[in-house]
DSSP file (Angstrom, degrees, kcal/mol; ACC not computed):
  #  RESIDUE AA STRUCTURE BP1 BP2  ACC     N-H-->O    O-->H-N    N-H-->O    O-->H-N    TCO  KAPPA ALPHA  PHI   PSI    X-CA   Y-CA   Z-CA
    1    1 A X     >        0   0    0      0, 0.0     4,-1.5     0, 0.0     5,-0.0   0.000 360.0 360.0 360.0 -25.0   70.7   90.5   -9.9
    2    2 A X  H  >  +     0   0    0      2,-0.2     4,-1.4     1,-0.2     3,-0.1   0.879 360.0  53.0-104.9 -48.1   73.8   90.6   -7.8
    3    3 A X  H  > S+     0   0    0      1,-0.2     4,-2.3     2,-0.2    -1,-0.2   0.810 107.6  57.0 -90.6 -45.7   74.7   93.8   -8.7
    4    4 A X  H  4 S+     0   0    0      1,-0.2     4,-0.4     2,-0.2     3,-0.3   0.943 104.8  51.7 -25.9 -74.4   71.0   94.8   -7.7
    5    5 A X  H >X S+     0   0    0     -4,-1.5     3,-2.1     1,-0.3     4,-1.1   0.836 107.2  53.2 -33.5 -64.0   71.5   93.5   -4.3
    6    6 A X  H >< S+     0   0    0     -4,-1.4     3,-0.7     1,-0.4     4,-0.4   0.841 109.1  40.8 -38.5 -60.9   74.5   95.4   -3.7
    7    7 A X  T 3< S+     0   0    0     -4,-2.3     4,-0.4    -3,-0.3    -1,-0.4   0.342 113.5  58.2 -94.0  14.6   73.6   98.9   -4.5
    8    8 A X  T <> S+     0   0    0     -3,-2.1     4,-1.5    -4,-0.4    -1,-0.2   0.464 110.0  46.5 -93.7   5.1   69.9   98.4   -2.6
    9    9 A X  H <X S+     0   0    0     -4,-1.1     4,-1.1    -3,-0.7    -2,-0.2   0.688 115.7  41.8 -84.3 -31.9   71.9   97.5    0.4
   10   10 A X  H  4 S+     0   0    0     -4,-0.4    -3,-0.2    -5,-0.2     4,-0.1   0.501 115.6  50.1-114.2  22.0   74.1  100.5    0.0
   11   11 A X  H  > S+     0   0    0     -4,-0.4     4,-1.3     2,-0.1    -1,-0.1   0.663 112.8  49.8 -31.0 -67.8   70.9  102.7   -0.9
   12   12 A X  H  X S+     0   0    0     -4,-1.5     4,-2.2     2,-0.2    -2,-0.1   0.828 114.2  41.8 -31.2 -56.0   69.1  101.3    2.5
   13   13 A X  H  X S+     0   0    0     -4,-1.1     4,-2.5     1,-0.2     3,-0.2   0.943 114.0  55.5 -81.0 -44.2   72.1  102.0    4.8
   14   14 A X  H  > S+     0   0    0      1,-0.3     4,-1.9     2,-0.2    -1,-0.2   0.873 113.2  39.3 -99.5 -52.2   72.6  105.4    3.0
   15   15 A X  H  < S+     0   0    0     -4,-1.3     4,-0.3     1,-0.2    -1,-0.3   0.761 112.4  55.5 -82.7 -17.2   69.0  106.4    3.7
   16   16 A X  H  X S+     0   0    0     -4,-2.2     4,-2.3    -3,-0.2     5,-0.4   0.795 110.3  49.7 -62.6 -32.9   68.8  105.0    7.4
   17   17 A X  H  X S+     0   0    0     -4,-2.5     4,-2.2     1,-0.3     5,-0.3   0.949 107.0  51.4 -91.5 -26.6   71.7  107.1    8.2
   18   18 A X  H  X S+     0   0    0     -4,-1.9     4,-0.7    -5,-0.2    -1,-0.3   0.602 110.1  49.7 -35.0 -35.1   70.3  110.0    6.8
   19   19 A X  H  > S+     0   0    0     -3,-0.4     4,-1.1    -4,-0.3    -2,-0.2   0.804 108.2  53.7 -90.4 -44.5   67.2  109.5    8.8
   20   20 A X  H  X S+     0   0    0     -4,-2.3     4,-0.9     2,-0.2     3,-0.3   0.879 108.0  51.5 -39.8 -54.4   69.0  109.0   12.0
   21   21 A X  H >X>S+     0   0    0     -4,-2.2     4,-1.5    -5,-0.4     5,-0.5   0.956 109.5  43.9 -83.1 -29.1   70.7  111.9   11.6
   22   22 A X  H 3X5S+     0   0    0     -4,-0.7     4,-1.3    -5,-0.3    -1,-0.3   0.886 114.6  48.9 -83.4  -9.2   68.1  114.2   11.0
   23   23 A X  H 3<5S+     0   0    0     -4,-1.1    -1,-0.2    -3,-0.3    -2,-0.2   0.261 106.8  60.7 -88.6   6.3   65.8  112.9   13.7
   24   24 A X  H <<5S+     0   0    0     -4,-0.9     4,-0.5    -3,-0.5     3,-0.4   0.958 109.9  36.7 -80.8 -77.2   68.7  113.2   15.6
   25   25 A X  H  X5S+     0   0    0     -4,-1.5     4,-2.6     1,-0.3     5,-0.3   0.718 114.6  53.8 -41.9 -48.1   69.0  117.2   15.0
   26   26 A X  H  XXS+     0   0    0     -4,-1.3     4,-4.1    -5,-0.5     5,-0.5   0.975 100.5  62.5 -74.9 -29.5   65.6  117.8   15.0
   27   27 A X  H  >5S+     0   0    0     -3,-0.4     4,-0.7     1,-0.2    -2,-0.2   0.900 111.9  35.2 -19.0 -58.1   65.6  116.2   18.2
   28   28 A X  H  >5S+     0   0    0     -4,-0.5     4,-1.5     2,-0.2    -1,-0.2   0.659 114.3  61.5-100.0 -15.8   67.8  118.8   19.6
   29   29 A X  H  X5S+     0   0    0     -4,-2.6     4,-4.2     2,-0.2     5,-0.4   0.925 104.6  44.4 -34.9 -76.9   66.2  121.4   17.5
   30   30 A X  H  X5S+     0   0    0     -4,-4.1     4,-1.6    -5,-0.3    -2,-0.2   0.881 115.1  51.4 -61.5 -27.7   62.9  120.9   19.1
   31   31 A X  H  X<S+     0   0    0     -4,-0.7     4,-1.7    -5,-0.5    -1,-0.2   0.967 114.2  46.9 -65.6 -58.6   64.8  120.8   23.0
   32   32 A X  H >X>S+     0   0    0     -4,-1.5     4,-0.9     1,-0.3     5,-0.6   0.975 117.0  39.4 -96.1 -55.3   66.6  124.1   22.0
   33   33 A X  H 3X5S+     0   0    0     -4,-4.2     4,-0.7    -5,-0.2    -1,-0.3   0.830 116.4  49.5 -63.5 -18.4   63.5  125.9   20.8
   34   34 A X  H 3X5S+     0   0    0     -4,-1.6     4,-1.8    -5,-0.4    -2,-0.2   0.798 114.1  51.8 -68.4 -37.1   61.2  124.5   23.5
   35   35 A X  H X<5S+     0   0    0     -4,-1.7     3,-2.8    -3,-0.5    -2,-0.2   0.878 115.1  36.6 -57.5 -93.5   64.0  125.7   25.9
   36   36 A X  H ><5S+     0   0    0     -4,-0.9     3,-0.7     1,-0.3    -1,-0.2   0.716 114.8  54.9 -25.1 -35.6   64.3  129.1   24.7
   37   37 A X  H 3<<S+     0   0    0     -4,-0.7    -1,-0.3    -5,-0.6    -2,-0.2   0.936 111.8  42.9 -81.4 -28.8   60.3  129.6   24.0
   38   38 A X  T << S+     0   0    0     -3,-2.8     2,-0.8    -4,-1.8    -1,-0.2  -0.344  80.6 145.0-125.9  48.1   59.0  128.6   28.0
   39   39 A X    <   -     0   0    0     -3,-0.7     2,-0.3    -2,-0.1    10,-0.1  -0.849  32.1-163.2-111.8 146.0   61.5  130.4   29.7
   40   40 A X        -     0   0    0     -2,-0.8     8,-3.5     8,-0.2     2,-0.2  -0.751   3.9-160.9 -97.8 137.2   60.6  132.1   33.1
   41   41 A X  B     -A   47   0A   0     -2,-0.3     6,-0.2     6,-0.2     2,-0.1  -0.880   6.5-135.7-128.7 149.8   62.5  134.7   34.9
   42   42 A X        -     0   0    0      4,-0.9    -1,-0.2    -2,-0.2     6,-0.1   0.426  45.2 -85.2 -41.9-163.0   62.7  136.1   38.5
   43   43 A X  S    S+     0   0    0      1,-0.1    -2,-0.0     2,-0.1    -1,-0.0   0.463 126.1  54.3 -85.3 -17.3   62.8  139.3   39.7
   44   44 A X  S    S-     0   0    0      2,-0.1    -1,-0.1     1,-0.1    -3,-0.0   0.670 118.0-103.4-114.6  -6.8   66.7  139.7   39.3
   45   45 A X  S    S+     0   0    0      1,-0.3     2,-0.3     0, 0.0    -2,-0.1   0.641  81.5 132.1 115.1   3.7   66.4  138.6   35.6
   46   46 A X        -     0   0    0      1,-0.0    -4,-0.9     0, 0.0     2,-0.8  -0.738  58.9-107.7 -88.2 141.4   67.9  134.6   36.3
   47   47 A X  B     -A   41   0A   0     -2,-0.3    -6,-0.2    -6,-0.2    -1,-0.0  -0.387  21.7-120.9 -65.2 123.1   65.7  131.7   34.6
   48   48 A X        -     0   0    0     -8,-3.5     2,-0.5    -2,-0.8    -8,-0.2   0.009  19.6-127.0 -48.6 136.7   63.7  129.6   36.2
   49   49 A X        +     0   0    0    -10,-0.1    -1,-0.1     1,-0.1     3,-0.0  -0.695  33.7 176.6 -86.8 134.4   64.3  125.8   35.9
   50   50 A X    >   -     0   0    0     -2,-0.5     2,-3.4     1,-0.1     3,-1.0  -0.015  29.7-134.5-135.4  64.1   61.4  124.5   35.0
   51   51 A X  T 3> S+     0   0    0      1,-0.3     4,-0.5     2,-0.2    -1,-0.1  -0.071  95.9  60.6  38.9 -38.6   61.1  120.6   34.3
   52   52 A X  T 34 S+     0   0    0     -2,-3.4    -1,-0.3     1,-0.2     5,-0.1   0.284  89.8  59.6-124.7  32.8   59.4  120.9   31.4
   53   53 A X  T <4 S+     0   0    0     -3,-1.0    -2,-0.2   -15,-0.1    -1,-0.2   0.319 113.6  42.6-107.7  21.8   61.4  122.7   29.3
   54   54 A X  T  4 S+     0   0    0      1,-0.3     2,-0.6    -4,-0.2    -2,-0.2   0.465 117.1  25.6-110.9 -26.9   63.9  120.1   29.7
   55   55 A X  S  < S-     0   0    0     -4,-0.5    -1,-0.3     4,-0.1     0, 0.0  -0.955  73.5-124.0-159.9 134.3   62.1  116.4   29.4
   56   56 A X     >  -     0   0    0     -2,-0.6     4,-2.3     1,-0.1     5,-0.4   0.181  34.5 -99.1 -71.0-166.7   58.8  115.5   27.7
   57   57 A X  H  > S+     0   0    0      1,-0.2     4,-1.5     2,-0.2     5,-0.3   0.742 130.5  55.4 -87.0 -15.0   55.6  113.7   29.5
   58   58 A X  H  > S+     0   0    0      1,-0.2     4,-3.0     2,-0.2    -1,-0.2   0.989 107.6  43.8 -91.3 -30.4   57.2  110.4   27.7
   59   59 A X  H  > S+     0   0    0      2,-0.2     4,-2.2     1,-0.2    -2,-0.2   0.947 119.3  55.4 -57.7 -54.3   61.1  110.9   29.6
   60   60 A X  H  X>S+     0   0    0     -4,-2.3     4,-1.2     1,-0.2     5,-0.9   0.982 107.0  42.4 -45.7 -49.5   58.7  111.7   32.6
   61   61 A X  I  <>S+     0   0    0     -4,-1.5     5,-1.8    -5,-0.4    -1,-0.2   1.000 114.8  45.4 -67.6 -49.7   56.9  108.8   32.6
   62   62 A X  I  <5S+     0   0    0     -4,-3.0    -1,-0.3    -5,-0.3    -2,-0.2   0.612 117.1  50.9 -81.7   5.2   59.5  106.4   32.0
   63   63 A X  I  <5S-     0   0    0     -4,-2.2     4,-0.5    -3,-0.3    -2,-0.2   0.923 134.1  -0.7 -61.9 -78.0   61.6  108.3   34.8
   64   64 A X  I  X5S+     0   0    0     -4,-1.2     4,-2.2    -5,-0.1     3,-0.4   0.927 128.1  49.9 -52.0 -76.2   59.2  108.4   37.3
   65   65 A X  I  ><S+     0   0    0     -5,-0.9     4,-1.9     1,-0.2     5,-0.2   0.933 108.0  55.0 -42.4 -69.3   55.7  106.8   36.6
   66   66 A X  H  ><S+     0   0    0     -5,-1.8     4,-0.6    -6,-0.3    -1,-0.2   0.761 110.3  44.2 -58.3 -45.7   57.1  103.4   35.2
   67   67 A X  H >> S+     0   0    0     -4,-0.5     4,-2.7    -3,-0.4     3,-2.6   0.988 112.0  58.8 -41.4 -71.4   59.4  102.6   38.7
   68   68 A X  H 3X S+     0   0    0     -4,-2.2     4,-1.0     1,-0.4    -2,-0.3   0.762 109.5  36.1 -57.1 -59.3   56.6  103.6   40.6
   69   69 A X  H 3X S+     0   0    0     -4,-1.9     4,-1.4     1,-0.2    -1,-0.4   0.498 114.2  54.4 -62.8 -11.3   54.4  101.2   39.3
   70   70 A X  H <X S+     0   0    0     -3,-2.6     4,-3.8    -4,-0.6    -1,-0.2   0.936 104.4  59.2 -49.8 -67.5   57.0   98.5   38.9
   71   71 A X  H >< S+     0   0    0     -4,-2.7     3,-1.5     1,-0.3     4,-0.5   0.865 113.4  38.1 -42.3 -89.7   57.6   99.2   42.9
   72   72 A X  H 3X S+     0   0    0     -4,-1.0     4,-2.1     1,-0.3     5,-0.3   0.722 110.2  55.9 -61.9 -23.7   53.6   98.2   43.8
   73   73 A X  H 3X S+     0   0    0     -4,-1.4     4,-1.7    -5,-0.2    -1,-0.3   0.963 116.4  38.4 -59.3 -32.7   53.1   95.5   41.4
   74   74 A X  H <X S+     0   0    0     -4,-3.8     4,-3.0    -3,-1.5    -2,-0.2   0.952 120.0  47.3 -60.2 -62.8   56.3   93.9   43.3
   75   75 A X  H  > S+     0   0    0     -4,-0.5     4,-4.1     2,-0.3    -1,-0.2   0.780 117.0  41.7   2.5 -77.0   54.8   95.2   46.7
   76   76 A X  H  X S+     0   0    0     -4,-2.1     4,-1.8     1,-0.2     5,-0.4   0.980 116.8  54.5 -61.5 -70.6   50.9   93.7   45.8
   77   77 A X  H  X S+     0   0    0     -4,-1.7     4,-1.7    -5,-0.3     3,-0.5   0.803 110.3  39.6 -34.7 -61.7   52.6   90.5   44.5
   78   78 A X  H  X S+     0   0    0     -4,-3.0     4,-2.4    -5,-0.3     5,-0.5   0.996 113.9  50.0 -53.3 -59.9   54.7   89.7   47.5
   79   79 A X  H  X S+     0   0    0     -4,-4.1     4,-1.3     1,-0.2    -2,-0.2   0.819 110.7  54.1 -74.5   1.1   52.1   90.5   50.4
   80   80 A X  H  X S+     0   0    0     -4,-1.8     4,-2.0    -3,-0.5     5,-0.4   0.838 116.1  44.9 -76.1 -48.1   49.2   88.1   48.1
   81   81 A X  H  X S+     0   0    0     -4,-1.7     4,-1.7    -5,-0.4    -2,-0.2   0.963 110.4  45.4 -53.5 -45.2   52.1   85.6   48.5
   82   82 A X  H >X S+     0   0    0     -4,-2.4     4,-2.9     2,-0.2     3,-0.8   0.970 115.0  52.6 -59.2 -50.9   52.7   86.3   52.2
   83   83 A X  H 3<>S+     0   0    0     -4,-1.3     5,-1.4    -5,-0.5    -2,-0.2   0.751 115.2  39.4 -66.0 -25.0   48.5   86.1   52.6
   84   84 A X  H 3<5S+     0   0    0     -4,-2.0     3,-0.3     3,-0.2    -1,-0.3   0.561 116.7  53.0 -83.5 -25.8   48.4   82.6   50.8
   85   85 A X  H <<5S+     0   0    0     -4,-1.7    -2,-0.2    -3,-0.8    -3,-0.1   0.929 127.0  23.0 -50.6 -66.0   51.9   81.5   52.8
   86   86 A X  T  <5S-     0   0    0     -4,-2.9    -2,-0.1    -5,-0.1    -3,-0.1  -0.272 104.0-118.7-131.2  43.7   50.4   82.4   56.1
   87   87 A X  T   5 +     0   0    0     -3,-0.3     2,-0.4     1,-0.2    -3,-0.2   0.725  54.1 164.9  30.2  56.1   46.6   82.2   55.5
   88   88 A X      < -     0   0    0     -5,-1.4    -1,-0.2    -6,-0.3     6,-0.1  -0.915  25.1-165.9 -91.7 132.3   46.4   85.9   56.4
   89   89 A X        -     0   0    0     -2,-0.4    -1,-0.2     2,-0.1     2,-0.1   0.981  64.5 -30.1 -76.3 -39.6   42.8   87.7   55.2
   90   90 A X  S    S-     0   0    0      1,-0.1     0, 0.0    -7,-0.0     0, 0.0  -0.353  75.3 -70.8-171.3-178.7   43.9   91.2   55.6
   91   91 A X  S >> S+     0   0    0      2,-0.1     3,-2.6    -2,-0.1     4,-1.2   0.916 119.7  48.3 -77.6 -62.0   45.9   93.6   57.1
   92   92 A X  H 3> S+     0   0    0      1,-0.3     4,-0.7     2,-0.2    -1,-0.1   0.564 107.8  54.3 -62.4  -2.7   44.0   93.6   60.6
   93   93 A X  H 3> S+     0   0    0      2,-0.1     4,-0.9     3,-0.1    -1,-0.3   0.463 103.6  54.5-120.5  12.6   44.0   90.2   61.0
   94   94 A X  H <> S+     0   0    0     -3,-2.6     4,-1.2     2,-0.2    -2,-0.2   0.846 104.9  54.3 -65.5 -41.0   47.6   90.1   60.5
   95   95 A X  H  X S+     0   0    0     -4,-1.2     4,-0.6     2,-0.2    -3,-0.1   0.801 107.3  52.9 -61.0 -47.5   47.9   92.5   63.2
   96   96 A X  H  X S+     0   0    0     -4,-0.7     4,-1.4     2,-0.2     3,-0.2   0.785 112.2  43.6 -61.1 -36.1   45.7   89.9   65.4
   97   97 A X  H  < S+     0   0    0     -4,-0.9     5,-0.2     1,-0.2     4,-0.2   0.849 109.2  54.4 -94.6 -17.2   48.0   87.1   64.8
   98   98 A X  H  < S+     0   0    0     -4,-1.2    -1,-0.2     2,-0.2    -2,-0.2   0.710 110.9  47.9 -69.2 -25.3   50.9   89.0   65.3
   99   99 A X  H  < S+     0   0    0     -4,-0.6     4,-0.4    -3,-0.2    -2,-0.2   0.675 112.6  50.6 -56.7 -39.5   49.5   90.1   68.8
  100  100 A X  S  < S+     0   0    0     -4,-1.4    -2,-0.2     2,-0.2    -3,-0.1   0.276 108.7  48.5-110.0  15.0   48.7   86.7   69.6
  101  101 A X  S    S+     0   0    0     -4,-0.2    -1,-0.2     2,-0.0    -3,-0.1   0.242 111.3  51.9-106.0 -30.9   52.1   85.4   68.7
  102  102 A X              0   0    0     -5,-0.2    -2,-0.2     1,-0.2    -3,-0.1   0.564 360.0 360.0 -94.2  -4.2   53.4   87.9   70.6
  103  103 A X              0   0    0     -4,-0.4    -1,-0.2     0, 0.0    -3,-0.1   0.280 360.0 360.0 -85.2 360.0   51.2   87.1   73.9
């Protein structure tokens, strides 16, 4: 039983690292052939950069997309706070009390 343990432990680790490393490779596999298959040239014979032969729709999204929406939930969440704070309905009657603070 002990003896079991041992070699399914060093079985486990032996086939995790194995799986890491090829999804590692193919990783960079699929990058190099994606590169190489969707390149675009000028006129003078240079490649185009093109965005997505370098990062997939999921690197996009969590570059871009995922901040951005971060940014306006914080955004939406603070001005409902400010509008319950300082009983404001709206933008335009924010504008009014801000006129009429300023009179």
């Amino acid at each position: 039983m002990f003896f079991s343990r041992i070699t399914n432990n060093i079985v486990r680790s032996n086939l995790l690292y194995i799986i890491r490393r090829n999804r590692k490779y193919l990783v960079h596999d699929y990058r190099y052939n994606r590169v190489q298959r969707n390149l675009n040239f000028d006129d003078r014979g240079n490649p185009k950069p093109n965005v997505w032969n370098y990062y997939s729709r999921r690197e996009i999204t969590t570059l871009f997309i995922q901040p951005l929406v971060v940014i306006l939930v914080y955004v939406f969440t603070l001005w409902n706070i400010f509008k319950y704070t300082c009983n404001v309905k709206d933008l335009e009657d924010f504008v009014k009390k801000v006129r009429w603070i300023k009179d």
